[in-house]
N, C-alpha and C positions, 0 to 999 in steps of 0.2 A: 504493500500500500504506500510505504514512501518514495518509493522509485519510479518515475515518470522518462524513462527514457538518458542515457547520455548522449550531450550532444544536442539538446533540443534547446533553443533560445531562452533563454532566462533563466536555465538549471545550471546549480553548480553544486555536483557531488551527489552521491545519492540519497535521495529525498529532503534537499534545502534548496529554497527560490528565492534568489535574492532579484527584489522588484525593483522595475527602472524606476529613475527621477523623473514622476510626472505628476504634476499638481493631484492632489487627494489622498497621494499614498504616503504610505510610510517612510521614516526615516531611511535612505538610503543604505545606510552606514548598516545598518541590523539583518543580516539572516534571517528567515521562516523557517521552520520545520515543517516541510509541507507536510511529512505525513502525523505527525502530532497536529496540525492544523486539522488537517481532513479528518482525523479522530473525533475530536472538540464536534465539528458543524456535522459529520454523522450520528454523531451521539445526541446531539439535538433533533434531528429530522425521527430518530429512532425513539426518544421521550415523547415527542409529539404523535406520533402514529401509536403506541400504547394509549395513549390517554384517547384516541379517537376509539378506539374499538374496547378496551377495558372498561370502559364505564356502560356500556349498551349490555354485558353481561350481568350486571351487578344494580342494574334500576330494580330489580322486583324487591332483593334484601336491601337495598336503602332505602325503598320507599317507606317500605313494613315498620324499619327499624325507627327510624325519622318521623314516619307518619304524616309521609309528604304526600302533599295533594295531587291528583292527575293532572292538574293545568304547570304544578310547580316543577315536575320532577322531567317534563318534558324537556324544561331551560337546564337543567343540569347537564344536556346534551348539547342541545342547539346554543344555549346562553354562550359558551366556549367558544362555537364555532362561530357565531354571531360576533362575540367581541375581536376575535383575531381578525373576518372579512373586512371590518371597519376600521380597525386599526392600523393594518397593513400596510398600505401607502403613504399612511402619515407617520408610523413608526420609517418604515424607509427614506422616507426624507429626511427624520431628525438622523438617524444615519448617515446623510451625506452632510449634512451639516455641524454634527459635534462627534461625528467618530462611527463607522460600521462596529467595529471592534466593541466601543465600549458600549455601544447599544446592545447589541448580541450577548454582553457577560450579564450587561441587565436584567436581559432577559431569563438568564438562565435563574438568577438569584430571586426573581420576581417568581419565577416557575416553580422553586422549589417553595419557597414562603406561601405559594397559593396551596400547594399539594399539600403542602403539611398541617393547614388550618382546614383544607377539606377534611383530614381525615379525623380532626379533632370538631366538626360541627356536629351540634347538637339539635337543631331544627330546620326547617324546610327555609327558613330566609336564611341561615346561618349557610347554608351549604350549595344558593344559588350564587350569593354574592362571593363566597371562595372560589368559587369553579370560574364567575367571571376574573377575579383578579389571575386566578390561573393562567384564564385567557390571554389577558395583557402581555404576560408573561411570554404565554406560547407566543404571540402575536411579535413581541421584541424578536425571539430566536427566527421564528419562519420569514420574516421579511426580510432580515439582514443577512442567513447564511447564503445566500444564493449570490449576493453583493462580496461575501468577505472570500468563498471560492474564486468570484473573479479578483478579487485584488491581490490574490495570493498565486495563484497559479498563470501560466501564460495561457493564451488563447488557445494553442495547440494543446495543449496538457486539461482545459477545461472541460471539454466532453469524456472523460474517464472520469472523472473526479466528480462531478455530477453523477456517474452512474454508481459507483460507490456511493453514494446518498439515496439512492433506490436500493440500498440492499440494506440499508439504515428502518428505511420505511418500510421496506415488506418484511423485516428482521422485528421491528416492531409493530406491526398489524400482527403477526402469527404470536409473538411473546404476549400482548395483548387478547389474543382469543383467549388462547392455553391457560395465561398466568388469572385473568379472570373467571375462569369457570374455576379453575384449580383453588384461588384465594377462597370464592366468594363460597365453593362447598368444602373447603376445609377449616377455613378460618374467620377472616370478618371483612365486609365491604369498603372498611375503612384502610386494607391493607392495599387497595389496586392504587391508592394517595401515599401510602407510606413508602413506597418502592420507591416511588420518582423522589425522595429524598435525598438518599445516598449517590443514586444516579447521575442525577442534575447535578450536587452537588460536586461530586468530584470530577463534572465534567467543567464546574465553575473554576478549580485550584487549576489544572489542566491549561484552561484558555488564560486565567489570568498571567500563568508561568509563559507558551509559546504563541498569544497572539500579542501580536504589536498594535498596542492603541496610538501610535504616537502619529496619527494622519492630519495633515493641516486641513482643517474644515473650508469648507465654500463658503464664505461669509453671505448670508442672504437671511432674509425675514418672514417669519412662518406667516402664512397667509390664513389669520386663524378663522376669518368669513369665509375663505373657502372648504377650509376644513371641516367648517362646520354646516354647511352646505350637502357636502359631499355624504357625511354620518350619517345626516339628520333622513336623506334620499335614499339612502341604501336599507337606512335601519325601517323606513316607513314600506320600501317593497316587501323589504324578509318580512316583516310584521305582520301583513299582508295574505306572501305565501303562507305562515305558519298557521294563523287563523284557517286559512283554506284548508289545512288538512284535519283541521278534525271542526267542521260548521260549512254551511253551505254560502255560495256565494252572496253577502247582503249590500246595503248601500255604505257601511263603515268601511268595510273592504275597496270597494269602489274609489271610496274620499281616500284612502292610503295610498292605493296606486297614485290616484292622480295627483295628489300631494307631491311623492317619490321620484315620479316622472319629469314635474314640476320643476322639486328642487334640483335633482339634476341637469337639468337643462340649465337654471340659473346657477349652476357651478361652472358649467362647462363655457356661459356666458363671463362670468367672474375669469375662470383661467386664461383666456383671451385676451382680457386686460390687465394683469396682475403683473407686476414687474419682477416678482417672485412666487410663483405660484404651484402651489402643492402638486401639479400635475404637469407635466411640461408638455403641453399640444404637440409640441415640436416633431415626439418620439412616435406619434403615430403615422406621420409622414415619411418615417424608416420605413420602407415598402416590406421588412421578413417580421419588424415587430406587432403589427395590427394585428395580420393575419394568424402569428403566433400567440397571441393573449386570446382573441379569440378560438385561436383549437384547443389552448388550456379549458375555456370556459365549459366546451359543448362538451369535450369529452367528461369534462366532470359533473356535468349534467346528466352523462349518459351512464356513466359507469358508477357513480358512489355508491347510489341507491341499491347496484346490484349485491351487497355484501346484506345488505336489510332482505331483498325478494329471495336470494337465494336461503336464506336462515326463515323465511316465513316459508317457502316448502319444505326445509327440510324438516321443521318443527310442526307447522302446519297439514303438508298434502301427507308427509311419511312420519310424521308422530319422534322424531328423535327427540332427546333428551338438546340442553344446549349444547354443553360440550361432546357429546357425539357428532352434533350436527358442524361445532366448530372443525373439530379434527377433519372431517371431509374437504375442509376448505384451506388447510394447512399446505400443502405440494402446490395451489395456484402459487402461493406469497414464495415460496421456497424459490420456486422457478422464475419467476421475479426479479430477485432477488440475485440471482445469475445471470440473465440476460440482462441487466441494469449496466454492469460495467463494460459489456462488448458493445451494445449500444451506445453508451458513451464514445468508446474507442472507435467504432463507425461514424460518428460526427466530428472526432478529430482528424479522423484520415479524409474522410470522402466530405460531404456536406449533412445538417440536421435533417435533411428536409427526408434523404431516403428512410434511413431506421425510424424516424416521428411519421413518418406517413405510411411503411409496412405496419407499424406496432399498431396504430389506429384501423389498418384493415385485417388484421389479425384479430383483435377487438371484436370487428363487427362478425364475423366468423364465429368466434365464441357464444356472442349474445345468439345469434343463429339457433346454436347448437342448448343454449338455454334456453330456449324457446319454445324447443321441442321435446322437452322432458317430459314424462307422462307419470301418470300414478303409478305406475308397476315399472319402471324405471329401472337398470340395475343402479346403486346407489355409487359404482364408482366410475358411472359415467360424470356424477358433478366433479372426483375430485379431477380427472382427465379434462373434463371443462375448463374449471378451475385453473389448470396448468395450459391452456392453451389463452386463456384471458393472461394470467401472467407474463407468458410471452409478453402478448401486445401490450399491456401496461409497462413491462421493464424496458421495451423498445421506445417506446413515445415519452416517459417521462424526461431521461436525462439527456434527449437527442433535443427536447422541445426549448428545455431548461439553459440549455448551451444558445442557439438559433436566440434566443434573447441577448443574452451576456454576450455572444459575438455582435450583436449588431445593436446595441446601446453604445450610447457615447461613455466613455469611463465615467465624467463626471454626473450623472446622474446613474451609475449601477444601482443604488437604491432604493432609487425610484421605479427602476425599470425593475426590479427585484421584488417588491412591493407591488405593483400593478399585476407582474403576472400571480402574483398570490393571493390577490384579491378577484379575479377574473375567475380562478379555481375555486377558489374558497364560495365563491358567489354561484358557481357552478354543481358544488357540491352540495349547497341548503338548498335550491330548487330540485336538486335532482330528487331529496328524498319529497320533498311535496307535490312535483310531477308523478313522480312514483306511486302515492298514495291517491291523489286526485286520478289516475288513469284507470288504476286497480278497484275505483269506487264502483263504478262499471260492473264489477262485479260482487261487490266486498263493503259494505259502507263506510264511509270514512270514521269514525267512529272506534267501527269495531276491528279497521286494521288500525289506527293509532293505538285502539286499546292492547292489541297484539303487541307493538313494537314497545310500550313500557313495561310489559308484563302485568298489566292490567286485568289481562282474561286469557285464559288456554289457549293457545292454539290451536289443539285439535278442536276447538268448539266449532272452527269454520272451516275445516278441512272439505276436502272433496274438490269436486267439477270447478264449481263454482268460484274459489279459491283461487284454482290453479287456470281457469280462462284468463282472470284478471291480470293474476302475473304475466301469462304468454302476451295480454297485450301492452303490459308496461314493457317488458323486454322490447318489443315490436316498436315502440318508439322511442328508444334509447339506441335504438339502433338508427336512425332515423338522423338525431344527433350527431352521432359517432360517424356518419356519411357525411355529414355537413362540414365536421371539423377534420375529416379525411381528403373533402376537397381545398376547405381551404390551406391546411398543410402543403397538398400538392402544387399549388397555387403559388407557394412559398419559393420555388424554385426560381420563376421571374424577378423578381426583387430581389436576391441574393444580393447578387457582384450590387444591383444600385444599395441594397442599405446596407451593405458593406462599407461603399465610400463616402453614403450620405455619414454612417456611425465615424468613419475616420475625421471628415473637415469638422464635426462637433467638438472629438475629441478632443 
């Protein structure tokens, strides 16, 4: 993992990069450890992907335990996922402007202080408002690692090192099934919060020891009406989606959107004229950056939800236990998890756009094949599934992740780093309220929201019925996963131009 090649522009020795003299980085004079670096931002991508899947196992024994309400114990999920999508862009910018470095240890320190008062809450507010500062916390780590890879590694070295960060993620999705079913029926709910303790923490001593804060800041002024423009817009759509999935469409819902839409619009008018502005228009004009936030977004439209549809048939149509039905789905992440770093190394040698545009048709091939599942199924067709989705997700995340970071200007990486994880992250709270609003169809919303907290049995609504609704939420996830296949492809023409348009910003 520390070794990037001898010989390659900006390495000297194996596994330390010492980075040129260019306005935003680090002192000249200091060494990186690239691969004690790459340790640090994997081990953060890997805390954050446990806490995404570890707490979906363990809603039924903290509801019981807490004696948290149905409306409350849903935010213990989405609350997290909610505060990182909005914070994103804005934590990225305070990034470019007082240190990536020291924003990201923030993060970590923030992450572990939220985990540890999660595990120590004692009612249903006590343990929505932990899991948001949690958020905060995660929100610091995900929006600056993707920034502090590129200031650390050279251009050529960045698409492997991005894949290594996919094997972070699917290392923690699978540690995160396992370690919550295993905690939650041997121990106490309060244990999936006590792990990220030690974790975080000593991933904190780590970065403080070999990451370099010493970066001269972009002196500029937060733009805090746009900021607050942009929050207020994003938090009133998710608000929106989240109502829609368990209540039918009313006129409050209606006033959100158009509120959302609204203020949006009046952000995007604000960043226009802002001489410093939270968003730099600029980077959409990069002809590979558009296109690529957008194939972030639809794929995570298409794909989140499937980790929720695939656990409600396995629990639902074939009656498994959770952790039976988790282990089915262990060898997708596994596989993952492996093709993450060759895909990487495919984006350094060749261009992002082939491995990010097979991995997405790969993708739509698996949802295919999960579509077509039936009640009498053999049961290791999902985990074959499973591993054939893996593929396409370890191909498109660090081939998509690179095709950014190459074609951003340096001096805004954080921003650029922050948009594409807001585009995802935005992508991934509609995917599961598309998901449930498709599968109403079959399922009422209701009684699958009440499925996915552990509200009500699964098999209560097993059968046909069920398993129609899933085949038609697959069906338009697939649908998605086309859309942000073409525009990946799409990505090929714009190369060589946002190549050079990324070089004159530089």
């Amino acid at each position: 993992m520390s070794g990037y090649g001898s010989g390659a522009p900006g390495v000297e020795g194996a596994g330390t990069v010492r980075r040129p003299e260019v306005k935003g980085a680090p002192a000249p004079g200091r060494a990186v450890s690239s691969g004690w670096a790459l340790v640090v931002v994997v081990v953060g991508v890997l805390v954050a992907a446990v806490d995404t899947t570890i707490v979906i196992l363990a809603l039924p024994a903290m509801r019981v335990d807490l004696g948290v309400g149905f409306a409350s114990v849903v935010w213990v999920v989405l609350g997290y996922l909610l505060v990182i999508t909005l914070l994103a862009t804005q934590v990225g910018r305070l990034g470019d402007l007082f240190g990536r470095v020291r924003m990201y240890e923030a993060g970590f320190a923030l992450f572990v202080l939220g985990s540890a008062l999660c595990a120590l809450s004692w009612n249903e507010a006590s343990i929505v408002a932990f899991r948001l500062l949690q958020g905060v916390g995660g929100a610091f780590i995900s929006a600056n690692s993707g920034a502090v890879i590129a200031d650390i590694f050279p251009p050529e070295a960045r698409g492997r090192a991005y894949g290594f960060t996919s094997i972070g993620w699917n290392l923690g999705a699978v540690l995160g099934i396992l370690a919550g079913g295993l905690l939650v029926s041997l121990a106490s709910w309060r244990w999936i919060f006590w792990i990220n303790v030690p974790i975080g923490g000593g991933a904190l001593l780590v970065a403080l020891r070999v990451l370099d804060p010493r970066a001269e800041p972009v002196r500029r002024r937060l733009d805090v009406v746009g900021m607050a423009a942009l929050g207020a817009g994003l938090f009133a759509l998710l608000w929106a989606m989240v109502r829609l999935t368990s209540q039918p469409l009313g006129a409050a819902d209606v006033l959100l959107f158009a509120v959302g839409l609204a203020l949006l619009a009046a952000f995007t008018l604000l960043q226009a004229r802002s001489q410093d502005p939270v968003v730099d228009l600029s980077l959409f004009r990069v002809p590979t950056l558009a296109p690529s936030f957008l194939a972030a977004l639809l794929q995570a439209l298409a794909n989140f939800s499937v980790l929720f549809l695939i656990t409600m048939y396995l629990q639902g149509v074939r009656a498994l236990t959770p952790l039976d039905a988790a282990l089915y789905l262990v060898p997708g992440y596994v596989v993952g998890s492996v093709v993450g770093p060759l895909s990487g190394r495919l984006a350094d040698r060749l261009t992002p756009v082939v491995p990010a545009t097979v991995g997405l048709a790969v993708q739509i091939l698996a949802l295919l094949l999960y579509a077509h599942l039936g009640v009498h199924s053999p049961l290791w067709h999902v985990s074959a599934i499973s591993m054939v989705n893996g593929v396409g997700s370890g191909g498109f995340f660090p081939a998509n992740n690179a095709a950014v970071m190459k074609a951003a200007p340096r001096r805004v990486y954080g921003v650029a780093s922050g948009l594409l994880r807001t585009f995802s992250n935005v992508g991934m709270i509609f995917s599961f309220s598309v998901a449930l609003l498709v599968a109403a169809n079959a399922v009422s919303r209701p009684v699958a929201f009440a499925i996915f907290v552990g509200r009500q049995p699964l098999t209560a609504v097993a059968g046909a019925d069920l398993l129609s609704g899933l085949r038609l939420s697959f069906e338009v996830s697939i649908l998605f996963l086309a859309a942000a296949a073409a525009l990946s492809a799409l990505r090929a023409r714009g190369a060589a131009a946002g190549g050079r348009e990324a070089a004159s910003q530089g």
